[in-house]
N, C-alpha and C positions, 0 to 999 in steps of 0.2 A: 136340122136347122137349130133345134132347142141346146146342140150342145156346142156350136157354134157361138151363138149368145151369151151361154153361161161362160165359153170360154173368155169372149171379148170383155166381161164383166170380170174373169178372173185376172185380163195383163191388167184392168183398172187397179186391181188389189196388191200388182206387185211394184206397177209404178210410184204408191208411195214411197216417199224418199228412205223411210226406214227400211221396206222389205226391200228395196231396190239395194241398199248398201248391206244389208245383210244372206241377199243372193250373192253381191259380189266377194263379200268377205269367206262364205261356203264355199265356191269352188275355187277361188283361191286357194283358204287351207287347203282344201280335196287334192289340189295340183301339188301343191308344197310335201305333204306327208304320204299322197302317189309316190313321187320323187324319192322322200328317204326310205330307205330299208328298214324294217327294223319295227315302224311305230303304226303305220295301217290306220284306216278307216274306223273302224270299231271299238280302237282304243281311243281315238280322238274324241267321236261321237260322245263315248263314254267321257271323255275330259269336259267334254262342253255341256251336258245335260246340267249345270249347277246354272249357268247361263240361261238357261229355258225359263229357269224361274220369273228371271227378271225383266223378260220380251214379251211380245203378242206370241200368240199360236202361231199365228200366219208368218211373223217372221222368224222364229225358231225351228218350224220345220222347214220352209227354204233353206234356211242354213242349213241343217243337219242333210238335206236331198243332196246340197250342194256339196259338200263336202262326201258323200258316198261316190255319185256320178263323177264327181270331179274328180278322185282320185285313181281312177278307171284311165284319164287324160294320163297325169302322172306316170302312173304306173308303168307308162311306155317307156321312157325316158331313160330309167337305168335298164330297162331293159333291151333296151336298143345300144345306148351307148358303152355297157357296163356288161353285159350279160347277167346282169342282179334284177330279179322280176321285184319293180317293187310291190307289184301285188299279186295274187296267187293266180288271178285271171290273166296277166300278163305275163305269165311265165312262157307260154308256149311261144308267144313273140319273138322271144328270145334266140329261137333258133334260127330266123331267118332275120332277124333284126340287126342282130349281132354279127352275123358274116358278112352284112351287109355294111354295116360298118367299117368291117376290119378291109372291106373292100373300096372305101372313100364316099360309100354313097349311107351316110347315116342319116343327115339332113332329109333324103326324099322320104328315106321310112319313116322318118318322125312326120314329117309332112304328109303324107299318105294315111298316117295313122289318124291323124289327128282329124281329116278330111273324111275321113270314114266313121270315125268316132260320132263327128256331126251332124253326117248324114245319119247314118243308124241310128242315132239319140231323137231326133227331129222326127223322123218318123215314126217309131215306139211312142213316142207323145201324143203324134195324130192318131197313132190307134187305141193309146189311153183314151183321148179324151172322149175319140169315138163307142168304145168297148166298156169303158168302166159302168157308165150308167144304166145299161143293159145288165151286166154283173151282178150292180148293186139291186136293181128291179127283179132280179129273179131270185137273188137271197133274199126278200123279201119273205119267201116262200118256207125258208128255215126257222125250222125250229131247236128248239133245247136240244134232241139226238143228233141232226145235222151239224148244228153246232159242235156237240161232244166228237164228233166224226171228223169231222174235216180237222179239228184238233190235234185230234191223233194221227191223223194220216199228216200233216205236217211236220208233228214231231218224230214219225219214221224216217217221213224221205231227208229230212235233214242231215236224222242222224244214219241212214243207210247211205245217203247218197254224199254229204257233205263235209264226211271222214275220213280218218284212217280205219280206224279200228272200229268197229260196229261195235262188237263187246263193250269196250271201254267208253264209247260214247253212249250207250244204252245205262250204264252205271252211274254215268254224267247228269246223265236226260233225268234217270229217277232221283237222284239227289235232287236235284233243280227244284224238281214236283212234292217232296218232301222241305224244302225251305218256304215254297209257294206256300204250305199248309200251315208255317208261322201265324198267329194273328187270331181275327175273329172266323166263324164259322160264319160264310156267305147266307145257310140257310138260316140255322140255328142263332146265332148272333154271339153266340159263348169265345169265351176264349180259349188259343190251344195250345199247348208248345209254348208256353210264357215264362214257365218256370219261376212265378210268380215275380216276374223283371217288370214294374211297369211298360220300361222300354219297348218289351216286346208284345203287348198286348195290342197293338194296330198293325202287326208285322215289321219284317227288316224292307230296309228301304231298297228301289230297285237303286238307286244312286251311288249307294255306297256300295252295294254287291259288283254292279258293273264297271265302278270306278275301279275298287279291289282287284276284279278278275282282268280285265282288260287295260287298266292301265298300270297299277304298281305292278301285279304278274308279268306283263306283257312286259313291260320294260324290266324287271329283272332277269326276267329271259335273255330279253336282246341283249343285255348288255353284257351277257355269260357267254353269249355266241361270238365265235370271228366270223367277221362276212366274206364269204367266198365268190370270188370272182376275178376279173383280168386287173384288179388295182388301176387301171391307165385309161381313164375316161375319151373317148373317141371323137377323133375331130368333126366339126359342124362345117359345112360349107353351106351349098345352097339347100334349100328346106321342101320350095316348091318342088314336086314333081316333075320331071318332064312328059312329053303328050304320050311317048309311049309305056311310061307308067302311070300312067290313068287310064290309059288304053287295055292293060294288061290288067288292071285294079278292079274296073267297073262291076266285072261280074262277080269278085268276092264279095267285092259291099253289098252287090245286091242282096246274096245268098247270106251274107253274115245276116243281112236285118232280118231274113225272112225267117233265119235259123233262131236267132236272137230273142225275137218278141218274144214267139212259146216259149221257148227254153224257162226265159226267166218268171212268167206266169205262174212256172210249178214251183213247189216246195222244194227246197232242195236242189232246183236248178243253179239259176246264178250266173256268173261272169264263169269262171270256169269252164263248168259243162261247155257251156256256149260259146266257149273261146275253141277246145278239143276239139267238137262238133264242126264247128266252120274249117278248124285246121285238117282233118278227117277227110271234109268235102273236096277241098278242093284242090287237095295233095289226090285223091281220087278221081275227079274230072278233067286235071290237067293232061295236058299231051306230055308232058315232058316231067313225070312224079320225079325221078331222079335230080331234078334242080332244085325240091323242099328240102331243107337243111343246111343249103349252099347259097342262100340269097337272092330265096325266090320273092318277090314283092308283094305277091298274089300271100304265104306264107303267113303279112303282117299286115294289111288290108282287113283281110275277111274274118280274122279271131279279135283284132280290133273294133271295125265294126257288129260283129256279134256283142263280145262283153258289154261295152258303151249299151246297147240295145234292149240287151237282158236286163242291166240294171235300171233302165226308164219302167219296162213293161212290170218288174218286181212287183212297182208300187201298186197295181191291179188288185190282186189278193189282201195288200195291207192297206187300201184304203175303202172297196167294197166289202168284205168280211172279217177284216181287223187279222188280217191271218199273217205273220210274218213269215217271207221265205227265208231267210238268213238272220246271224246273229245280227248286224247292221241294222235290219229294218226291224227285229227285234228291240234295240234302242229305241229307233223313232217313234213303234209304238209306245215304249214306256215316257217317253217326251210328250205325247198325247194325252195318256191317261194321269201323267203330275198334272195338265191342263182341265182335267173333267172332260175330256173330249176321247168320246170309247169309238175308235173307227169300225165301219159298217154299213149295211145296208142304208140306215139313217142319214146315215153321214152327210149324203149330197144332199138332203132336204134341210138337217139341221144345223148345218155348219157351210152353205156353199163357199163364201168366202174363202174359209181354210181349203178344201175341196180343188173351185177351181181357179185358184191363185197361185197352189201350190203345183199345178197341172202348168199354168202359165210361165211360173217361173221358169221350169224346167225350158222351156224353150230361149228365156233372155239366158239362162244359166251356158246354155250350150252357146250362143253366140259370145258369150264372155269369154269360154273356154278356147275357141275357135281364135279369138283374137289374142289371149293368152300364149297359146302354146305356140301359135306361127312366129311370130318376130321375137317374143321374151325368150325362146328356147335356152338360147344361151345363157339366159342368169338364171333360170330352173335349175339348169347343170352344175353353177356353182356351190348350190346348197348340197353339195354331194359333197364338197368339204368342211361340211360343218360334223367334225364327231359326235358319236351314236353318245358318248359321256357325257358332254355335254345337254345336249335333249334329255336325254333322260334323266338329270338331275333337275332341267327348266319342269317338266312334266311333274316328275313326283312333287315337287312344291307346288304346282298348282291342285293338285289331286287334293293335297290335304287342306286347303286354303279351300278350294272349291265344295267339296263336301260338308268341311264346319258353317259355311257360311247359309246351307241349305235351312236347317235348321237351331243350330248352334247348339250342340250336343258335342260332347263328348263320346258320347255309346256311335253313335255313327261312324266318326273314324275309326273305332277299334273296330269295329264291322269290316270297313272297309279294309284296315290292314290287315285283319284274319283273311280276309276274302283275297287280297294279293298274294300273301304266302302260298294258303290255299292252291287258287290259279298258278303259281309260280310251281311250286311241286306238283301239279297238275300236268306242266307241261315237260318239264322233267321224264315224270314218267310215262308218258304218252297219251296221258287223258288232255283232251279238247274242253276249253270252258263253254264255246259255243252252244252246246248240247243245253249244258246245265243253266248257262244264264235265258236261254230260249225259252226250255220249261221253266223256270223260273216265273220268266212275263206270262206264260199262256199258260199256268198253271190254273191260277183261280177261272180260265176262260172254260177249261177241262171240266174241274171242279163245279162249274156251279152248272154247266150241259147236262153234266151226266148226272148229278142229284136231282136236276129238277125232270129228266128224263125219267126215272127210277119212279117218280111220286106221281107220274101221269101212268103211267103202268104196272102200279101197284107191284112194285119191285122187278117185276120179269124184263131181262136183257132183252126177252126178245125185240122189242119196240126200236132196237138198232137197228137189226137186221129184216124187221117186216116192213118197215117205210118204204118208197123207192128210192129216195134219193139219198138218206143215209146208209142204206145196205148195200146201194152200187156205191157208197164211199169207201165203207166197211171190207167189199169186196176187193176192192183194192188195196188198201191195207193189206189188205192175206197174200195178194199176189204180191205185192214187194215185200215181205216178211219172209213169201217161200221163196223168192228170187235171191234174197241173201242167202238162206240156208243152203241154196243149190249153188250157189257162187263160192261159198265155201268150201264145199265139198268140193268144186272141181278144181279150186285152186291148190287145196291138199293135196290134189292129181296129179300139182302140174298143169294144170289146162284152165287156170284163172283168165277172165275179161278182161282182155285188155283195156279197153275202153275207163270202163268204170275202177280199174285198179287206178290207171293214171290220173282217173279224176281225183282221188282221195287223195292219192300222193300229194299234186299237184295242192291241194286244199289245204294238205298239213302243212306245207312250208309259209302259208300265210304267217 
């Protein structure tokens, strides 16, 4: 009942007229940059963090919620019509979205999609709003080594589950953890790594780093790449569903939400996982598995509603224990902490407002989307003629306008351009900035667990591993550590996981 009330107190917080228009403005973008190839959630995010400065909390993280979930909506759209996944969770869509188009029925699958996307969003909500509090009440119970713990087991499955290359994103990760250690000394108060720069005596800004990596990189990228696909965007007819594709639908959505929640819970899950997972099931349960690939409905239902699902339930971990599962929610955390607002346990006592407003939104968000994507479909589609040149000149002029205006420095945009280049040969040669901008944010979180861990036990590790709930953290850690090393080895073999290989794949083309 108590988190019914807080919730009712949260749509009070979203119906002001400002968070009300700046939800709608969120999944709007989210839909808009869904839709193109090329520029993603992450980059965006990154494009708008100069923006947070100048809004409440509460309407800046709707926005940035909005723009993640929403571009999950998007994402179908070239994927269905184009066979171009515009996001990495929607790639698998692609297989049965796309034949189904070239078969005159692309309107039901965007319809179906969208309808599923809904439902699984809506729901992942009610179990936020039911599950988070519980969450946050039993983190409670953590200290500095669970802290240090759960940390690190974050920063593994990211980088085990959320790449291509393990190697190269572990090379990433530690860089990240090395920029984090710029600045003052959390315990000690000194300075490190300054090189006698004023500049850098309070550390490099997360602003400029994220701006750098994910938006000039991201976009020198893109615009180096030709985008492949059938050129010849697919025609719309009717959008609705008919009764016997809802009839045929029902049981993916179910299973997508049910696969979805968890999924995205964990570290390292995500739209992804969650999308394979649901496409896995029910290419398995069906009578007739031979129709997946051919334009089966069931195909683009059930990884639809999954992703939509996973990415609502994400917020679980990054708003009880401040943990981000992705680069994405990696952002929103550092949108927080420009705010003075450290997510956590705390959180729902000392910030309810933020908390459940931004739990509320998600729900008017998803109804926006709903009415978005049904009748607008067809002007979504048009923006698919607007050149990748274009954009990405509009972007980098904002980038550099956006970051001086943070703090009006010059040292910042030269941060920020080192850190594009950076990110830009990053992706070149196969390194993920993901990794490194993650540790990055959750560096000092590492950092100041595991020193103050260290000073309550008179230096000895052991204090990781004799807690119970840090060394069943711990313990796991080791099992996904030895689970790469043995996934290695068997893929040298010849006899690599398929599963998990396709997730990465599927992960690098973001």
């Amino acid at each position: 009942m108590d988190s019914l009330t807080n919730l009712a107190s949260g749509f009070g917080v979203v119906f002001a007229p400002e968070n009300l228009l700046f939800v709608f403005l969120g999944v709007t973008i989210g839909t808009v940059i869904g839709v193109l190839p090329g520029l993603g959630p992450t980059a965006t995010i990154a494009l708008l963090l100069p923006i947070t400065y100048s809004i409440s909390p509460e309407a800046s993280i709707m926005m940035l919620a909005g723009v993640y979930y929403g571009s999950m909506y998007g994402g179908t759209i070239t994927s269905v019509l184009l066979r171009i996944p515009g996001e990495a969770a929607s790639a698998i869509t692609a297989l049965d979205g796309y034949e189904m188009t070239k078969q005159g029925r692309g309107g039901p699958a965007l319809g179906i999609a969208a309808i599923g996307s809904f439902i699984g969003g809506t729901i992942s909500i009610v179990g936020l709003a039911l599950i988070a509090p519980a969450v946050a009440t039993a983190a409670l119970r953590f200290g500095p080594p669970e802290y240090a713990a759960i940390t690190i087991l974050g920063l593994v499955l990211v980088t085990y589950l959320g790449t291509k290359s393990t190697v190269k994103s572990v090379i990433a990760a530690l860089f990240g953890l090395l920029l984090a250690a710029v600045g003052p000394d959390p315990i000690q108060g000194t300075s490190r790594f300054s090189f006698d720069m004023p500049e850098l005596i309070s550390g490099l800004d997360l602003v400029a780093i994220a701006m750098g990596m994910f938006g000039i990189g991201e976009i020198m990228y893109n615009l180096e790449q030709r985008v492949k696909g059938s050129g010849t965007i697919g025609a719309i007819n009717r959008i609705l569903p008919t009764r016997d594709d809802w009839k045929a639908s029902r049981g993916p959505i179910a299973r997508g939400t049910i696969l979805g929640f968890p999924i995205g819970v964990l570290p390292g899950g995500g739209g992804v996982m969650s999308s394979l997972a649901s496409y896995a099931v029910e290419k398995k349960v069906a009578k007739e598995p031979q129709r997946f690939g051919k334009g089966a409905i069931e195909g683009v239902a059930g990884p639809e509603t999954a992703n939509n699902a996973s990415s609502i339930s994400a917020f679980i971990p990054l708003l009880t224990l401040g943990l981000p599962s992705n680069a994405v929610l990696a952002l929103i955390l550092g949108a927080l902490m420009m705010q003075d607002i450290t997510p956590g346990p705390t959180m729902i006592n000392d910030h309810p407002e933020l908390f459940w407003g931004v739990i509320a939104s998600m729900f008017i968000g998803n109804l926006i989307l709903l009415a978005l994507n049904l009748p607008f479909v067809g002007l979504f589609v048009q923006l698919l003629r607007v050149r990748i040149g274009i954009i990405g000149g509009v972007a980098l002029l904002i980038t550099l306008i956006g970051v001086y205006t943070i703090s009006y420095t010059q040292f910042d945009m030269w941060v920020m351009i080192i850190a594009g280049f950076v990110g830009y040969l990053m992706r070149k040669t196969g390194f993920e900035p993901a990794p490194l901008v993650l540790a990055f944010v959750l560096g000092s979180v590492l950092e100041v667990g595991f020193r103050q861990s260290l000073l309550m036990s008179d230096g000895s590790l052991s204090i990781f591993v004799t807690r119970p709930i840090s060394g069943t953290i711990i313990a796991v850690v080791a099992v996904v550590i030895l689970a790469s090393v043995v996934g290695a080895i068997r893929r040298r073999r010849g006899k690599g996981n398929g599963f998990i290989d396709m997730t990465k794949q599927l992960s690098a083309e973001d």
